[in-house]
N, C-alpha and C positions, 0 to 999 in steps of 0.2 A: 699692376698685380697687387700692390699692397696695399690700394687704395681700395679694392673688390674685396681686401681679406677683412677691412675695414668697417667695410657694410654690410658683411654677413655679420660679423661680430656684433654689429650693433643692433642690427636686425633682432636676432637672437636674444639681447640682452632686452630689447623693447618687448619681443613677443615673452621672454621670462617674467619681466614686469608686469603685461596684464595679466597672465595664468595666476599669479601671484596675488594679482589684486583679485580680480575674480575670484579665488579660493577664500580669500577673507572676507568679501564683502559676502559670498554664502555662508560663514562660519559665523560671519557676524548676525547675518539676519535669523539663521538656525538660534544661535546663545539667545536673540530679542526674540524670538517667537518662545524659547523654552523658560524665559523668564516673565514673559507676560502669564505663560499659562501657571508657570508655580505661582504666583501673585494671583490669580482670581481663583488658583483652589486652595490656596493661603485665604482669600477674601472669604469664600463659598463656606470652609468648614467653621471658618470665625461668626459669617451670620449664621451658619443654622444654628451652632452651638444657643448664641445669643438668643435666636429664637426658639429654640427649644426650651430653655432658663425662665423667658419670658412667658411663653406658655405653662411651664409648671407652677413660676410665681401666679398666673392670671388661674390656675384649676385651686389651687390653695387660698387664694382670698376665697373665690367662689364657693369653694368645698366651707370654709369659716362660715360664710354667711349664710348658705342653706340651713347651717347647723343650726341656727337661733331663727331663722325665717323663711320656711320654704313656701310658703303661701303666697304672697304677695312682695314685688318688686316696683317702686313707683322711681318716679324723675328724680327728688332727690336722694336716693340710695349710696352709698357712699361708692357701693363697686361701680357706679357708675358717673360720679362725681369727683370721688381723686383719682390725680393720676399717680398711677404707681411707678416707681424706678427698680432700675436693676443696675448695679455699677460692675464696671469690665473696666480690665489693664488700661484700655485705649479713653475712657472717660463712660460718660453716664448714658442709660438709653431708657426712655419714661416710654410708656404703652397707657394706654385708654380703654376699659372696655364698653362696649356699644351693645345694646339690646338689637338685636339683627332680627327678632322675630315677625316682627310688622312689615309686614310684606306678602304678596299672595305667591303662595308657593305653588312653583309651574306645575312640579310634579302630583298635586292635589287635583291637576283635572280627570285624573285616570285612577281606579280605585282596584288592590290586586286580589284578584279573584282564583284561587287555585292553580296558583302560580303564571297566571294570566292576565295581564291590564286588561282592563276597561273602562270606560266610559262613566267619568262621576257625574251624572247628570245634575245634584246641588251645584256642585263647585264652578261647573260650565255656565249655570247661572249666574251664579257669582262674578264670572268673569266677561260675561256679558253684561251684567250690569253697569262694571268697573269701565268697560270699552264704551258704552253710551254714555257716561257722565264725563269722559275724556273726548266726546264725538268724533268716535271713530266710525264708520260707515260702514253696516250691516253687513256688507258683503265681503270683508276684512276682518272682520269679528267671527264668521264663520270658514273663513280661509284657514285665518290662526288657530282655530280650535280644531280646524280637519288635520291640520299639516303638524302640530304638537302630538297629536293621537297617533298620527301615521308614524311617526318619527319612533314613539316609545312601542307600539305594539309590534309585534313578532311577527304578524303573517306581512306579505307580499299585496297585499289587495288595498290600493286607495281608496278615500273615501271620496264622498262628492267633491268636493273643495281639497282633498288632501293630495300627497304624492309621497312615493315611495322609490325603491334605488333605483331606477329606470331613470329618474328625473334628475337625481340631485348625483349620478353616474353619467348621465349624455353629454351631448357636444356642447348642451348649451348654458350648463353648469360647469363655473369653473371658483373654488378649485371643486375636483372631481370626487365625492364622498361616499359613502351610504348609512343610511340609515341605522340606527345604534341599537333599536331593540333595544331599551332601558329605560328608566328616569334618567334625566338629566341631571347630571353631576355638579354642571357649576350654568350659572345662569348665559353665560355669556356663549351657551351652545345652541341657543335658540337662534345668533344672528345668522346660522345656516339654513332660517326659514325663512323663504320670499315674503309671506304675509306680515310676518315681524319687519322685515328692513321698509315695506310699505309703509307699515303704521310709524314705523319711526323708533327709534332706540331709547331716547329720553323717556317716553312714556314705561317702557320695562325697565328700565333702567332705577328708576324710582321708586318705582312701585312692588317691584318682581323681584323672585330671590328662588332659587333652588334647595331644595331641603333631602336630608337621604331620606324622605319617607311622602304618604302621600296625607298628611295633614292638612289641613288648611286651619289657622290661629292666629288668633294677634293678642297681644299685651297691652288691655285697654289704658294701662297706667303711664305707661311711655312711647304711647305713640305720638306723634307731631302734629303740628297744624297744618303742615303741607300734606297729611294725609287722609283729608277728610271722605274723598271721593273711594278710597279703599274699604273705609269704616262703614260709609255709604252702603259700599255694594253687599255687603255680607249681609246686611240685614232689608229682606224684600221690600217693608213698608218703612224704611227708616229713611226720611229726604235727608240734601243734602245739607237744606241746613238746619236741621235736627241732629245730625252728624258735626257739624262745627259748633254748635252749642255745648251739645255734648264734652268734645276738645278741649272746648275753650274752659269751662268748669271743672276739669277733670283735676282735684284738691293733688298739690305737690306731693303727699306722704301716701296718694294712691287712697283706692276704693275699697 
């Protein structure tokens, strides 16, 4: 009998031990899950701060420099030659500014008309030019231009080549979207078009950039030599390499 009072005892005392452990090792992964998340909104409000700092130093050079030259910005420009620093508790954080403007902006194929996109038939040129001196295949050239129009305008009606929420909403679309009705916001919204992942990412990638407006521009003074076929297409009779001549000549203090 006192050997049975023995083994309930212990029994007991083992099933105490695990309840016990298992209570800690939940308390313990609760404290590591509440300490990771203070540590990355510890992280989160240190870089926005940082980036916010960074961006008012980068509108204060710029606001400086408009002020003595708002005309003309060439390669060596100093906003875009030194790098500027910002120092924090944690050590030093340097930023770069890049002339982003060289690049055809997507949102320039559609032009808004009373409060309605349409159809920039310049700029479509444009961008057909740009797709043949990259040889892209006619019928990819006008897929893209259906499926980027279908995308930003309001009604429901495909074009020939394009598609609208039926499509990019069905079984055979995943993941499952619809169509934005807007300019596109950041360029990297286009790879939700079959005709873009066709033609290939690197060519938008390069070349292509999303803007809040429907411009289309570039900064002949700092654009690159990798972008000759862009410089190309804006101008109907300008070959391609009339366009790297041009490039290559383009004097460092700009035109």
């Amino acid at each position: 009998m006192q050997f049975k009072t023995k083994g309930v005892v212990l029994i007991s005392v083992l099933l105490t031990v695990l309840l016990l452990s298992s209570i800690a090792v939940l308390i313990g992964n609760n404290y590591f899950v509440s300490f990771k998340r203070a540590q990355y909104l510890e992280f989160q409000t240190v870089s926005l701060n940082i980036f916010t700092s960074m961006e008012s130093l980068a509108l204060k050079k710029i606001d400086n420099e408009l002020r003595f030259n708002s005309k003309m910005h060439a390669k060596n420009n100093a906003l875009f030659v030194n790098v500027f620093i910002f120092e924090t508790s944690k050590g030093l954080v340097s930023g770069k500014l890049i002339d982003t403007s060289n690049c055809f902006n997507i949102n320039a194929l559609v032009t808004k008309i009373n409060n309605t996109y349409k159809p920039n038939k310049e700029n479509i040129a444009v961008f057909k030019r740009l797709m043949v001196l990259n040889e892209v295949e006619n019928n990819l050239i006008d897929e893209a231009i259906d499926q980027v129009l279908d995308w930003i305008d309001e009604d429901s009606n495909p074009r020939a080549f394009g598609h609208e929420d039926y499509y990019y909403s069905g079984q055979l679309n995943n993941p499952k979207e619809y169509t934005s009705g807007r300019i596109f916001l950041h360029i990297d919204e286009i790879k939700s078009l079959p005709a873009i992942r066709a033609i290939g990412w690197n060519l938008f990638d390069q070349n292509f950039c999303a803007r809040p407006d429907n411009n289309l521009s570039i900064n002949l003074n700092t654009i690159s030599t990798n972008q000759v076929a862009l410089l190309s297409s804006l101008f109907e009779n300008l070959s391609y390499s009339d366009a790297e001549y041009i490039i290559d000549n383009i004097p460092e203090r700009g035109n």
